[in-house]
C-alpha positions in Angstrom: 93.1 75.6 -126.1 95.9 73.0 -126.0 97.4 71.0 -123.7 100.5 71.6 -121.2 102.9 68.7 -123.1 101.9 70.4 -126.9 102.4 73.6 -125.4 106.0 72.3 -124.5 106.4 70.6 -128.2 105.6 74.1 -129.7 108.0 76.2 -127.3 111.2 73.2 -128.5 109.8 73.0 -132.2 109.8 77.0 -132.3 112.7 78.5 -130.5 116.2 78.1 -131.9 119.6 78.8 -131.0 121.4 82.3 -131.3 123.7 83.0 -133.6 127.1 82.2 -131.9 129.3 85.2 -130.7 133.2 85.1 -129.6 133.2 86.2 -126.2 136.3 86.3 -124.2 136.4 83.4 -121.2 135.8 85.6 -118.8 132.9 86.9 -119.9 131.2 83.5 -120.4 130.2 81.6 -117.1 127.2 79.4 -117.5 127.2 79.9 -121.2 127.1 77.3 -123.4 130.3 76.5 -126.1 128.9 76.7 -129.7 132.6 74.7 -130.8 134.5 72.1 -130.0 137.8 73.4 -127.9 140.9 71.8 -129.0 144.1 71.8 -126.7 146.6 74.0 -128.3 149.4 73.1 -126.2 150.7 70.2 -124.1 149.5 70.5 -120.7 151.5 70.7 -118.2 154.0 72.1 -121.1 156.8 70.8 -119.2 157.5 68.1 -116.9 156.5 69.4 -113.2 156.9 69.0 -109.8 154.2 68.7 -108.3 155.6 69.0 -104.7 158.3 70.9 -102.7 161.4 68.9 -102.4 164.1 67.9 -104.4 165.0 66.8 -107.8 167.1 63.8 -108.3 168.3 60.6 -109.9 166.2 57.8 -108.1 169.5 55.0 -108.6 170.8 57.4 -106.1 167.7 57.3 -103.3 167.8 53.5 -103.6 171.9 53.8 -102.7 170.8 55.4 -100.0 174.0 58.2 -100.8 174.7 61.8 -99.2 173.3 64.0 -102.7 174.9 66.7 -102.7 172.7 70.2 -103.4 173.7 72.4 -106.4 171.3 74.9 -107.0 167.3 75.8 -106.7 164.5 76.0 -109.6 161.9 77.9 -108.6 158.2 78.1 -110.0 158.9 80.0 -113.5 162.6 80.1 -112.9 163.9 77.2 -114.3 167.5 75.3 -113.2 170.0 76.8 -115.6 173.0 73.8 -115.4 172.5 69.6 -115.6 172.1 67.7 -112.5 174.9 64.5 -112.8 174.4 61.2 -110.6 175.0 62.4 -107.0 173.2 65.8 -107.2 169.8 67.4 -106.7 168.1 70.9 -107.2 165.7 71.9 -104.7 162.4 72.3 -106.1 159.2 73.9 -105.5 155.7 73.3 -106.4 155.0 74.0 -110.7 158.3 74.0 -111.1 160.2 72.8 -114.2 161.8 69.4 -113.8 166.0 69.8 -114.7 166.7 67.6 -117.8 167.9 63.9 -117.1 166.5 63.7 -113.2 163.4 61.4 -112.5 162.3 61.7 -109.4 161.7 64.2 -106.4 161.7 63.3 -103.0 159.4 66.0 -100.8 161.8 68.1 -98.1 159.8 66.1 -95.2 161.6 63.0 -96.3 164.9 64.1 -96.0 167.3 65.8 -93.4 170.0 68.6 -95.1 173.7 68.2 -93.5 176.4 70.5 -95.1 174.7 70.8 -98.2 173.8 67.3 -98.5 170.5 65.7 -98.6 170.1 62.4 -96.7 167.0 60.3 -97.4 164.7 59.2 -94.8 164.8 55.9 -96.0 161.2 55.6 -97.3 160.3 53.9 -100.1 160.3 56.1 -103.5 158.8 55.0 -106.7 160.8 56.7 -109.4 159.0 59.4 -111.2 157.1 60.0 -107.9 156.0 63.5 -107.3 156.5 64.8 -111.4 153.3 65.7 -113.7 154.8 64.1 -117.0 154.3 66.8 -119.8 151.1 66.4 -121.6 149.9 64.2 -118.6 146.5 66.4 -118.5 145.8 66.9 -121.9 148.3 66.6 -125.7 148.3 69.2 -127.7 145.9 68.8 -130.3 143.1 66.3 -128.1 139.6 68.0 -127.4 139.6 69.8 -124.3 135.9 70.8 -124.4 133.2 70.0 -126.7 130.4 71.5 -128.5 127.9 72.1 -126.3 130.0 72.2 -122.8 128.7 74.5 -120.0 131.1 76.7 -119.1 130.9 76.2 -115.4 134.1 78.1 -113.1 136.2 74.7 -113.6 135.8 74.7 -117.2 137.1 78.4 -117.7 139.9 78.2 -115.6 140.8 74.9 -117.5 140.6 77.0 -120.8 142.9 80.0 -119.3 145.8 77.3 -118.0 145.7 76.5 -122.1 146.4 79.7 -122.8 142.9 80.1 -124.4 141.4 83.8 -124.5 137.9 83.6 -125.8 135.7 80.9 -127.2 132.7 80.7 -129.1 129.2 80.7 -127.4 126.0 81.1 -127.6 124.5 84.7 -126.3 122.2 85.4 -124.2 119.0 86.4 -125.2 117.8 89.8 -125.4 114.6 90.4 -123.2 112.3 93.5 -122.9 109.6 93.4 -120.1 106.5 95.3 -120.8 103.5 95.4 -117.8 100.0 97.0 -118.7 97.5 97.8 -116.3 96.0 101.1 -115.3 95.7 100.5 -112.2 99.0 99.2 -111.7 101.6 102.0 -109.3 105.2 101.3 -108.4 105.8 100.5 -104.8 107.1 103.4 -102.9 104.1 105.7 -104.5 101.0 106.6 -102.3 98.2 104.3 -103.6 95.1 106.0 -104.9 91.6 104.4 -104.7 91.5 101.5 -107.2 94.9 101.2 -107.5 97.8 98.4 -106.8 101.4 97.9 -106.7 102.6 96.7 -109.5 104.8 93.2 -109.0 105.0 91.2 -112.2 108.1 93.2 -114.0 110.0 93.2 -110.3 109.3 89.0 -110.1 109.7 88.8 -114.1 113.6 90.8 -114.2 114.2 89.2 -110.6 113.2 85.6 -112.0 115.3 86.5 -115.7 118.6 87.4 -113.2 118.7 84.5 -111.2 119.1 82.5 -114.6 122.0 84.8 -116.1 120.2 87.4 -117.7 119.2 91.0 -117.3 116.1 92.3 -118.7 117.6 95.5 -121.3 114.2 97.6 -120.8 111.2 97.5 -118.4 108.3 99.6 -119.9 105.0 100.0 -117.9 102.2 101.3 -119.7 98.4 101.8 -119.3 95.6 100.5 -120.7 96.0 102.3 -124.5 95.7 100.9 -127.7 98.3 103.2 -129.4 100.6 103.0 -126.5 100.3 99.0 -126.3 100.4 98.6 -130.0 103.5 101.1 -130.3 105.2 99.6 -127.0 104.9 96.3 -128.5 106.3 97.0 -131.8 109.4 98.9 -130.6 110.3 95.8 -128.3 109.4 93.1 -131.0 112.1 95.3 -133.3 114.6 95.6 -130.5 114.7 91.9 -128.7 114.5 88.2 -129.4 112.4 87.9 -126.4 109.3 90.0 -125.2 108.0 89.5 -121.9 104.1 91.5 -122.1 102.5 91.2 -118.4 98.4 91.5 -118.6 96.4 93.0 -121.4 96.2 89.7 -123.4 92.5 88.4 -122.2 89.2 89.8 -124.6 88.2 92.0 -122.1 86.8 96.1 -123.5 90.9 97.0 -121.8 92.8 94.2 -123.3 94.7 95.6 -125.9 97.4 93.3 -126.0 96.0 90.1 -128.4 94.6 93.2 -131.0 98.0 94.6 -131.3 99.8 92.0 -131.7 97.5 91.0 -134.2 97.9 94.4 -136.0 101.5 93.7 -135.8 101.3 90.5 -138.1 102.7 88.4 -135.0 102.0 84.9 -135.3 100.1 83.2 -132.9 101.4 80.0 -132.1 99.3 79.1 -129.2 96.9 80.8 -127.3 95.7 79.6 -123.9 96.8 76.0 -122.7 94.7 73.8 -120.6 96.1 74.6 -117.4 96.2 76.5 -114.0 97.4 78.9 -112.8 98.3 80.8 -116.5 95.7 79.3 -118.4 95.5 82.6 -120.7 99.1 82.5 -122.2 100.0 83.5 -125.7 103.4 82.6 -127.3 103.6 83.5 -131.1 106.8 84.4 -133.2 107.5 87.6 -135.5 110.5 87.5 -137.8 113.2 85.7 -135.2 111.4 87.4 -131.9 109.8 85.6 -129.5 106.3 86.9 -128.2 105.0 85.6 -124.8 101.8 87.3 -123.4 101.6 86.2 -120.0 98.4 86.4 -117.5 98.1 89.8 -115.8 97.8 87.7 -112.1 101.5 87.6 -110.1 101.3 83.8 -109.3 100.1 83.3 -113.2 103.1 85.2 -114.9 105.4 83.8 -113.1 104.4 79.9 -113.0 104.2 80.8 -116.7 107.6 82.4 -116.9 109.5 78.8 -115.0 107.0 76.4 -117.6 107.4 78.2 -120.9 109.6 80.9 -121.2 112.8 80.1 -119.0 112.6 76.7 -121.7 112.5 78.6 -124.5 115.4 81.1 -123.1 117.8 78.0 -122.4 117.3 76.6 -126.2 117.9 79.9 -127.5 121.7 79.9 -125.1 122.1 76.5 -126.4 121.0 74.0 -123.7 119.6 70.7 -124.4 117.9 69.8 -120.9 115.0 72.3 -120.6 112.5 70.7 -119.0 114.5 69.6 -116.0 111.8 67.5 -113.7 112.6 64.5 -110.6 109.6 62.5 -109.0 109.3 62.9 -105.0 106.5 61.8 -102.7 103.7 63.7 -101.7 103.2 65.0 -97.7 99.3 65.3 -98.2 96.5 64.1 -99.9 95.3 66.6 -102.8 92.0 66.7 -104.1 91.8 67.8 -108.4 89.5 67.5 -111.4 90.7 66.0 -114.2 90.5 67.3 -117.3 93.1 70.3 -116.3 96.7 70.4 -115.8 97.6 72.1 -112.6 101.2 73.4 -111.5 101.3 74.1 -107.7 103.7 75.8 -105.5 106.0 73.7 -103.8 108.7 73.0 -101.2 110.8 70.2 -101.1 111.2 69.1 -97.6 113.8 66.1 -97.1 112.7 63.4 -99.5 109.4 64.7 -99.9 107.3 67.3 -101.5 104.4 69.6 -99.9 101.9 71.7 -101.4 101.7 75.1 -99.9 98.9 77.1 -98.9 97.4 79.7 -101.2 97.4 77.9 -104.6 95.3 81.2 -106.3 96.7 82.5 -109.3 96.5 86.1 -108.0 98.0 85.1 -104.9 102.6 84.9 -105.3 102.8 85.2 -101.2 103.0 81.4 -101.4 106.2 81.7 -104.4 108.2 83.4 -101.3 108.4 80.0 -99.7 108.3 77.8 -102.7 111.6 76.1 -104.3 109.2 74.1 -106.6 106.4 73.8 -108.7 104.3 70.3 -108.5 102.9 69.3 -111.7 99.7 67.5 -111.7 98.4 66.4 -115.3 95.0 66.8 -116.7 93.8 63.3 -116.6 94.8 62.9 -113.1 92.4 62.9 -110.1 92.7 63.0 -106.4 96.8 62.5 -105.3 97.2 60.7 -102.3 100.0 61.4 -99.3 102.9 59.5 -100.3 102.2 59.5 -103.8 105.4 60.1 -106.3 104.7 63.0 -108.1 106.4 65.4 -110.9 108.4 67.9 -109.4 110.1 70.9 -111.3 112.8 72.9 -109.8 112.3 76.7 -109.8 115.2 77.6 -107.5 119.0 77.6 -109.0 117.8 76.8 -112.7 
């Protein structure tokens, strides 16, 4: 049995990056760039108003003269002719600055009299209201880096460069597979002994709500053959495998003996921790194995502190183990010697512990937005006390 923190060594030291894929941009929000972006074109590739109003000479706002109006120049329509001293295009917003002029004055500054434009008399700076060409970004500079998240800013920043696609790093492949005779889908009549089955409804919910949707969900019961032939189809098929229950040594846990039989190696098994403390996490060619604790509250405390981690590295991230330190609301009472991660909800500035803390019990995850990590060698917290806090809600 290890601890929490070389639990968390092994997951960084273990999982690695995906090959990179060219995906088009629209196609990648929330993924991460595998190459550095560079600018293929000036941007804006032209000089630009960046107002409605007119184009025109600034000598001639400071003159304080009648300028007479000789045309229009529309947003993608540019102004055909050459504006002389004395003259001025109307313009409108994105709109192509006519050679030679340098400033525009917006339409609220000026009154129109037989085709004129008089000047309200307020001061002008010249080159007010134009975006000079390349102002944003030269053709050529980086626009994004390696390792950017594509957030909505950054795509939309990529299509006004004319970009397509980009190169990013996937996202993983994940199968879900939950064991347990007992186990029945919700909507079915219950017989005696039997439960609903949760963990594969938390497990796909909880892979969603970070960007990715499990490609199979296979229940099965407690069955050697079926376990052992379950597992080795996903192992083939994935870079992640999600197995719910099964993994303890009792006569019906068939999931540590096949995996076994299936040459995976065992990395760790069982951290010194709770809720999850029976976890596995071993490795077979470039899959990733996680045997996660048969109890609701377990698999998914498991699923926030080791596999949504390993996940990120694999899309490329670099900040995994996102934490921030908040005060306490209550005294807790805890034994050392055992690493505990309870459910949590942040509050204002501080952090409480919510009731039913049992590993079987994920009533108490419907409320939570956090998980509060106590370490082994700590004893009894006291209200007020700055604690670690990990985020489980918009990961």
């Amino acid at each position: 049995m290890i601890s929490v923190e070389e639990a968390k060594k092994l997951i960084v030291e273990t999982a690695k990056s995906l090959p990179p894929v060219q995906l088009e941009i629209s196609k990648t929000l929330n993924q991460v760039l595998a190459e550095t972006v560079f600018s293929p074109i000036d941007y804006p590739p032209f000089d630009q108003s960046a107002m409605d109003g007119f184009v025109v000479f600034h000598s001639d706002i400071l003159e304080q003269k009648a300028i007479d109006i000789i045309g229009e120049a529309p947003a993608g329509n540019p102004f055909k002719g050459k504006i002389s001293k004395g003259q001025s295009v109307q313009i409108f917003t994105g709109a192509k600055i006519p050679e030679a002029a340098d400033t525009v004055i917006i339409q609220e500054r000026v009154s129109i009299e037989k085709g004129k434009i008089i000047s309200d008399g307020s001061p002008l700076a010249k080159g007010a209201n134009i975006r000079e060409k390349g102002s944003q970004i030269k053709k050529g500079d980086v626009a994004l880096h390696n390792g950017t998240v594509l957030n909505p800013g950054a795509i939309g920043f990529l299509a006004g460069l004319g970009i397509p696609s980009v190169s990013v790093f996937p996202k993983p492949k994940v199968l879900i597979i939950v064991t347990g005779n007992e186990l029945q889908k919700p909507g079915t009549q219950l017989k005696d002994g039997q439960i609903y089955e949760s963990n594969s409804f938390a497990l796909k919910a909880a892979l969603e709500s970070i960007g990715i949707v499990a490609t199979r969900v296979s229940n099965i019961g407690d069955d050697e053959g079926a376990t052992k032939e379950s597992l080795a189809f996903a192992i083939a098929d994935s870079d992640v495998v999600l197995v719910s229950g099964g993994i303890s040594v009792g006569k019906y846990d068939f999931v540590g003996k096949s995996l076994q039989e299936l040459q995976v190696e065992n990395i760790f098994y069982k951290i010194a921790q709770k809720p999850g403390k029976p976890i596995f996490f071993g490795k077979k060619n470039d899959c990733l194995v996680f045997g996660l604790p048969g109890n609701p509250a377990s698999a998914l405390s498991c699923f926030y502190e080791y596999v949504c981690p390993a996940l990120q590295i694999m899309q490329g991230f670099t900040e995994v183990f996102p934490k921030k330190y908040l005060p306490i609301s209550s005294d807790y009472e805890k034994r050392e010697g055992l690493s505990l991660f309870l459910k949590g909800k942040i509050s204002g500035e501080k952090v409480q512990v919510l009731e039913g803390q049992e590993s079987n019990n994920i009533r108490s995850f419907a409320l939570a937005d956090c998980l509060i990590y106590l370490p082994a060698d700590k004893g009894k917290v006291e209200k007020g006390e700055m604690v670690e806090v990990h985020l489980i809600s918009n990961r």
